[in-house]
FITI-275310 format. One line per field, with one value per residue (C-alpha): x, y, z; residue number from 1; residue in three letters. Coordinates in pm, whole numbers. Last residue first. Example, Ala and Ser with C-alpha at 12.3 -4.5 7.8 and 13.67 -1.06 7.14 Angstrom:
<pts>
X = (1367 1230)
Y = (-106 -450)
Z = (714 780)
n = (2 1)
res = (SER ALA)
</pts>
This chain:
<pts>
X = (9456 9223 8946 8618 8377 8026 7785 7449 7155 7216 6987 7093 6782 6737 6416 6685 7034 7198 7381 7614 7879 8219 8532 8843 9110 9487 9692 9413 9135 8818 8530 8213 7928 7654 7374 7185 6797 6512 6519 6495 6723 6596 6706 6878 6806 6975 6842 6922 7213 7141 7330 7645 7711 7661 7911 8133 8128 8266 8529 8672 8604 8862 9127 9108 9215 9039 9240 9198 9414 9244 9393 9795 9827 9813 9636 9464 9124 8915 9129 9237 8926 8825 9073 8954 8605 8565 8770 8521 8238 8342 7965 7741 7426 7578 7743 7390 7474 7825 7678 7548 7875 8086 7922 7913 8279 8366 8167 8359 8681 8603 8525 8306 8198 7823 7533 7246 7277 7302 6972 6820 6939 6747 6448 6463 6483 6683 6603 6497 6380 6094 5789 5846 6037 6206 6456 6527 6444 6119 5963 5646 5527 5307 5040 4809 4801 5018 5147 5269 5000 4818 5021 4999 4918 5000 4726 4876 4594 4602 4879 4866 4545 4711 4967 4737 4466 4758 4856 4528 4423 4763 4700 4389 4590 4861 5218 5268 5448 5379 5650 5677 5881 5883 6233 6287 6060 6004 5683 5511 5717 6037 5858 5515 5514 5731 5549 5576 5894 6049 5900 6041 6373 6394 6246 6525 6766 6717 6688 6996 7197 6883 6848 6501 6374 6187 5855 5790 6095 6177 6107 6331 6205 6138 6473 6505 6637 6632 6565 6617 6770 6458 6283 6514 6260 5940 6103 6082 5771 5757 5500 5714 5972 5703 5601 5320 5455 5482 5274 5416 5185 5302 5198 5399 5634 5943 6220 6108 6329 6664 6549 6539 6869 7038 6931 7092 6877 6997 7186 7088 7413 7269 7566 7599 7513 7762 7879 7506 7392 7678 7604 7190 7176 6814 6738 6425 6448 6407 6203 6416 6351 6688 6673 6815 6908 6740 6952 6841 7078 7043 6984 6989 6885 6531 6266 6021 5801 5606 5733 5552 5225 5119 5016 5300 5478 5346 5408 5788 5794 5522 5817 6127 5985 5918 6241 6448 6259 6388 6723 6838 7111 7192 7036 7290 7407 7358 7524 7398 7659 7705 7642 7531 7392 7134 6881 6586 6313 5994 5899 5587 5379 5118 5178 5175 4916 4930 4593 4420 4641 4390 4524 4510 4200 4050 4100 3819 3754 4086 3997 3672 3836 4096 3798 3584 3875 3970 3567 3628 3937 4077 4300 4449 4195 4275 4452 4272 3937 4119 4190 3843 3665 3856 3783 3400 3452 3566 3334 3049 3191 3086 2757 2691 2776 3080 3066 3146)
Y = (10512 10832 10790 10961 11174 11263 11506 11587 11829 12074 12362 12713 12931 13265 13155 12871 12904 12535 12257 12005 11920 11768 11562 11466 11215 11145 11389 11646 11757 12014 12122 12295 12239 12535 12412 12723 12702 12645 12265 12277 11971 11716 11842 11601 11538 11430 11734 11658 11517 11138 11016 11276 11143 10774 10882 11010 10761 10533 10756 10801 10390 10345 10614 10496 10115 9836 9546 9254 9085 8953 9206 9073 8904 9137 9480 9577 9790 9690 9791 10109 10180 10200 10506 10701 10663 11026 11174 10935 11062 11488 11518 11304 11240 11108 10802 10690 10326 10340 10327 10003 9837 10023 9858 9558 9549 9587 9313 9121 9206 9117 9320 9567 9835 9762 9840 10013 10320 10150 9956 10305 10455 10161 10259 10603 10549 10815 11114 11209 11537 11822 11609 11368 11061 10848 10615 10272 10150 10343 10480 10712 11078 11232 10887 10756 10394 10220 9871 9597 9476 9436 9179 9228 8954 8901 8744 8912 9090 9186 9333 9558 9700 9781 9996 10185 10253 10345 10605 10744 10758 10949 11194 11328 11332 11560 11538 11182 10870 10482 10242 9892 9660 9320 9385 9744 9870 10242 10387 10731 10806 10607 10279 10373 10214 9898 9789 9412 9427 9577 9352 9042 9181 9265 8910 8755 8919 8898 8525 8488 8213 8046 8124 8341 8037 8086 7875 7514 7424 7037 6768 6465 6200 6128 6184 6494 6569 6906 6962 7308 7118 6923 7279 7314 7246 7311 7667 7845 8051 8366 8398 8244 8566 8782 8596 8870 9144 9473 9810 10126 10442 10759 11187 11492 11432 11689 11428 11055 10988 11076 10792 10528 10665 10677 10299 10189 9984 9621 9531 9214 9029 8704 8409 8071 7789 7584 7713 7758 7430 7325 7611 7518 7488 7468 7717 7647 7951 7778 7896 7936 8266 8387 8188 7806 7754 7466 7359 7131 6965 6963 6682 6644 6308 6433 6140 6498 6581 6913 7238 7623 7417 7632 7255 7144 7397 7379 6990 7014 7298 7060 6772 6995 7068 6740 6604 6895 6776 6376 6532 6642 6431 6625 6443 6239 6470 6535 6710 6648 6669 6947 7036 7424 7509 7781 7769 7972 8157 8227 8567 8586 8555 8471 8477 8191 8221 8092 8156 8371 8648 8819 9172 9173 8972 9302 9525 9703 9736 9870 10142 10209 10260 10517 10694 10727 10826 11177 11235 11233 11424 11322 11005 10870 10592 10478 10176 10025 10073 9877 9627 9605 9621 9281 9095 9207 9046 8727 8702 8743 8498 8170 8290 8383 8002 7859 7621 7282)
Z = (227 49 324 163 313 190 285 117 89 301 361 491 531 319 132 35 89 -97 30 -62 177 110 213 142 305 423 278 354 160 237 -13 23 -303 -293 -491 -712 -625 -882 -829 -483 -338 -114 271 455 812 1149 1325 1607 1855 1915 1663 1667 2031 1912 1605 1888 2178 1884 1791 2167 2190 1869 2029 2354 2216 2073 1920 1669 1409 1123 918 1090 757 489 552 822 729 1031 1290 1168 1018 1354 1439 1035 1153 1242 973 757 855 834 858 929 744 408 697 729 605 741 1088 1070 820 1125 1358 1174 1150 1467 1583 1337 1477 1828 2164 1990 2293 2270 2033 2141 1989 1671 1715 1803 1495 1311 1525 1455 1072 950 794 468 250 266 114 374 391 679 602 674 326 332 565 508 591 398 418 141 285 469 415 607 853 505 356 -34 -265 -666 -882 -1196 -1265 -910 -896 -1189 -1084 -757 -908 -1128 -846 -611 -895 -968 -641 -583 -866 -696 -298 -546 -580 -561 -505 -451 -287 -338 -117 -250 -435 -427 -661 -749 -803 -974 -1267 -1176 -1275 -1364 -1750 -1635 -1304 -1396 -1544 -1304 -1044 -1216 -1316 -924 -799 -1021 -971 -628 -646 -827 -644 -387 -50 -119 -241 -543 -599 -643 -469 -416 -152 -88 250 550 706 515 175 -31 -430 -569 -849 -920 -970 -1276 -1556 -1412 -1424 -1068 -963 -821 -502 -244 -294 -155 119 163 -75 140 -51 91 -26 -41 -110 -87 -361 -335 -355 -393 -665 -461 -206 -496 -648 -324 -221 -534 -770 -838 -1086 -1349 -1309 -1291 -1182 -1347 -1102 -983 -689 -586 -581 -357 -121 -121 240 294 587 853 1137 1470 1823 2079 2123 2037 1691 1671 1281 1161 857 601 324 -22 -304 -657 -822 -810 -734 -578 -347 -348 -187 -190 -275 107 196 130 284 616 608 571 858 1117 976 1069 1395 1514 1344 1539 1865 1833 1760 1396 1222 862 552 323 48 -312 -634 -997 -1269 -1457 -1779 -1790 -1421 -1516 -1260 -1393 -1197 -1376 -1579 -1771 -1466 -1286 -912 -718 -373 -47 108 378 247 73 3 -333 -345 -198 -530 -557 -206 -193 -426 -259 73 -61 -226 115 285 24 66 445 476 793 637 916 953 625 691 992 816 573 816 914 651 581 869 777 466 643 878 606 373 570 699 238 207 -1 -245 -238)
n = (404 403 402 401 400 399 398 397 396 395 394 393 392 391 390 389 388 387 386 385 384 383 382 381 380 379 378 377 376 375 374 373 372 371 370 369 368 367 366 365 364 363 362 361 360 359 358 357 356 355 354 353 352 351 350 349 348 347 346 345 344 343 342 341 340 339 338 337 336 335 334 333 332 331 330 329 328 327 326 325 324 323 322 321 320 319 318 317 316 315 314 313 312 311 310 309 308 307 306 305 304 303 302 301 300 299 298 297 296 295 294 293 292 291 290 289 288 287 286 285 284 283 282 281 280 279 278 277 276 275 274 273 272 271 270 269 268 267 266 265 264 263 262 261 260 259 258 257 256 255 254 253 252 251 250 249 248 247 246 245 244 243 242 241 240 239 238 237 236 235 234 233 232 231 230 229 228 227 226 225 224 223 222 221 220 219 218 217 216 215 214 213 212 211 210 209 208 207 206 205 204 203 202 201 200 199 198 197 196 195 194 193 192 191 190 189 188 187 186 185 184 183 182 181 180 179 178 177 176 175 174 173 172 171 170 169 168 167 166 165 164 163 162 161 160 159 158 157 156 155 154 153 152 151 150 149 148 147 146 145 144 143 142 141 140 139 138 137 136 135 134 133 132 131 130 129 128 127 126 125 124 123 122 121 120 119 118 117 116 115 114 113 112 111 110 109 108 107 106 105 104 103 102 101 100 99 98 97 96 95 94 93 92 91 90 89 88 87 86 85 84 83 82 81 80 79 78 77 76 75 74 73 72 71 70 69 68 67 66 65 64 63 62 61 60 59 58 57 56 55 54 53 52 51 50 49 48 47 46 45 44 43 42 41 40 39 38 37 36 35 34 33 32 31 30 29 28 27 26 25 24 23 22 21 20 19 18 17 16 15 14 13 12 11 10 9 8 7 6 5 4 3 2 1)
res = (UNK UNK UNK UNK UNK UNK UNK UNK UNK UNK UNK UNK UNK UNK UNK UNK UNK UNK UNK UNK UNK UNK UNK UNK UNK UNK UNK UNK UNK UNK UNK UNK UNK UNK UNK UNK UNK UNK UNK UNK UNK UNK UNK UNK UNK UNK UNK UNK UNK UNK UNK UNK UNK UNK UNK UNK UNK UNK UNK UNK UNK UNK UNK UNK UNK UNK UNK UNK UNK UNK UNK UNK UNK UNK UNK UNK UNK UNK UNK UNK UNK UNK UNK UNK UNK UNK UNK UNK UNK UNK UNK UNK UNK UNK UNK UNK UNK UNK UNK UNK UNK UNK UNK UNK UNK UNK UNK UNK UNK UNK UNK UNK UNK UNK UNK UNK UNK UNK UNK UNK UNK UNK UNK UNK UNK UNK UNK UNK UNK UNK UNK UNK UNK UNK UNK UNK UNK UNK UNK UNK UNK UNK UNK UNK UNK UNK UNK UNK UNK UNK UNK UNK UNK UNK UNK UNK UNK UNK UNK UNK UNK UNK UNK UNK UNK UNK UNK UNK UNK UNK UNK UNK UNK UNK UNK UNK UNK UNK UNK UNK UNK UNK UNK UNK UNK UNK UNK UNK UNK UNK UNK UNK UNK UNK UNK UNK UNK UNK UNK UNK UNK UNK UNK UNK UNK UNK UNK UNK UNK UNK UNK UNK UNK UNK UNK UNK UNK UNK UNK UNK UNK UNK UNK UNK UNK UNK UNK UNK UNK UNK UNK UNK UNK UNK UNK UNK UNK UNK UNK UNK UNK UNK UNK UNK UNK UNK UNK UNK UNK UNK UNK UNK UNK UNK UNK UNK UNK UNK UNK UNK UNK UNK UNK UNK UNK UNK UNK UNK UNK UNK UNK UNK UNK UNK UNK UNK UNK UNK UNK UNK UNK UNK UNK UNK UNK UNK UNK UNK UNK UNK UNK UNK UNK UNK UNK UNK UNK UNK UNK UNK UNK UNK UNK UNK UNK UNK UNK UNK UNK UNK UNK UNK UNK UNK UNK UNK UNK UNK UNK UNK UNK UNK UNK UNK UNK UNK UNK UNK UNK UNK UNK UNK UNK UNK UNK UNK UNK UNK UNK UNK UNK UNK UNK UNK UNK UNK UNK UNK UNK UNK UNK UNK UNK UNK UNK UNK UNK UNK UNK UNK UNK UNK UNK UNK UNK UNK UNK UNK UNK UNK UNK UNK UNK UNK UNK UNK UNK UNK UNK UNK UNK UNK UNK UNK UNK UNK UNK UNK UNK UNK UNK UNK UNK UNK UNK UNK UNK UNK UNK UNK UNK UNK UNK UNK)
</pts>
């Protein structure tokens, strides 16, 4: 049955509309015009009104050598688990992310209870993973993406919609992504993002995919691809490029998640502009609004959080030395826990230092000598790269290191 002209016209003008929504920033009319053309020309891209695979050279492989299969009995869910567990069940089918399956391999489900109530569906695919033979394809550091983007004025964020739902697993070991419910075993058509080696996977996949632009115009990080350029001209070029690729190989795009030709764009919790990076203000925000730790592990992910921007903050690790302290025990007593006025002094600090501008690096000027600073003590060094430029101070860089 095929579809009638009353039938597409809703949906096309859905879609003017959320392009309109993603060039609406662009004031130069002509430079507007272009962007919408482009994603005219590649709409299916951003069709999300279907589950889609992606085709591909590259399909997810479970290498578990000889092995023998591993199952379990399904976990007890209440009466309201089952309901939700079956409306989960039947979303996928109908997605084709799951189809049932004879397999003599069998996980269980967990429904993890969210803060909403709602529940986040989880296979738990530990035994599956303890036997499968690790992919050491390496991921790309955060500092070499970031240091890529230096100087380019121009960027586009494209978001895969379910990203990891779109790369398909080897017919051949999708029994071994099998899971069992009350009703019933079901097993992966696509990669589950739970899975041993599923970043690897998605990253050898992407790379791949954008091979000639990689580092020349777009870096990859998993489903988040970002566009760069020096000119608007060059950009239509690039986004063209990128988007071509994409479609030919029937990859989507969530809309809500990209932006479109902007100077300013984050990226990896970061901020970027043509000048150099700050952090994101709602990830600082999520630091600020962490409490006093009152256990080990919240002390821990406060200093995991504020770890992650440590190159902004100077002298970071003199700072953290007092919570190291508690985190860094050796031997037995490093599960031990305590928080004393030393610990809360350097806590109140790094929120202090957080909320003072300008937390911002400067990307280096190519045609401008770096200035590196030193300082050591028995205890720990530390440096800031920087360079005078037009006359103005700019640093680039600080790091700190603990030396026990």
């Amino acid at each position: 049955m095929t579809s009638t002209n009353s039938e597409l016209k809703p949906q096309a003008n859905e879609f003017n509309a959320v392009i309109d929504k993603l060039t609406e920033h662009i004031t130069n009319n002509q430079d507007r015009l272009d962007f919408l053309d482009i994603l005219h020309q590649f709409r299916h891209t951003f069709d999300t009104s279907k589950a889609t695979q992606a085709h591909i050279a590259i399909h997810h492989t479970i290498p578990t050598a000889d092995v023998q299969p591993t199952s379990v009995c399904p976990f007890y869910k209440t009466p309201q688990q089952r309901e939700v567990l079956n409306k989960e069940v039947e979303n996928l089918l109908h997605d084709n992310v799951i189809r049932g399956s004879t397999s003599p391999w069998a996980s269980p489900v967990i429904l993890k209870k969210k803060p909403d109530g709602t529940y986040r569906f989880i296979v738990d695919f530990r035994r599956l993973n303890a036997v499968t033979k690790k992919d050491a394809h390496a991921q790309p550091t955060t500092e070499e993406l970031l240091n890529r983007l230096a100087g380019h004025r121009f960027f586009t964020k494209l978001n895969l919609k379910s990203g990891y739902f779109q790369i398909p697993i080897s017919e051949v070991d999708k029994e071994k992504t099998t899971f069992v419910t009350q009703d019933g075993l079901y097993e992966f058509n696509v990669l589950a993002q739970v899975l041993m080696n599923a970043p690897p996977t998605f990253q050898r996949v992407m790379n791949n995919l954008i091979a000639t632009g990689r580092w020349n115009y777009v870096v990859v990080y998993l489903d988040d691809i970002l566009i760069f350029s020096d000119s608007i001209k060059e950009h239509k070029k690039h986004v063209t490029e990128v988007l071509s690729i994409l479609q030919k190989a029937r990859f989507t795009v969530s809309p809500s998640k990209c932006v479109i030709a902007f100077e300013k764009v984050e990226f990896l919790s970061h901020i970027i502009t043509v000048a150099g990076i700050e952090p994101s203000p709602d990830k600082i925000q999520a630091i600020l609004d962490i409490p006093s730790p009152k256990t080990l592990t919240q002390a821990n992910r406060f200093i995991g959080k504020i770890g992650y921007y440590q190159k902004f903050i100077k002298d970071f690790a003199k700072i953290a030395a007092p919570i190291h302290k508690v985190t860094n025990k050796p031997g037995p007593k490093k599960r031990e826990f305590y928080w004393a006025e030393e610990q809360q002094l350097a806590f109140d600090k790094f929120k202090q230092i957080l909320t003072t501008p300008p937390l911002f690096l400067n990307f280096p000027d190519k045609s401008t000598p770096f200035i590196l600073s030193t300082d050591t003590s028995k205890v720990r060094v530390g440096g800031v790269l920087k360079q005078v430029v037009k006359g103005n101070l700019k640093v680039n860089y600080y790091l700190s290191r603990l030396l026990s």
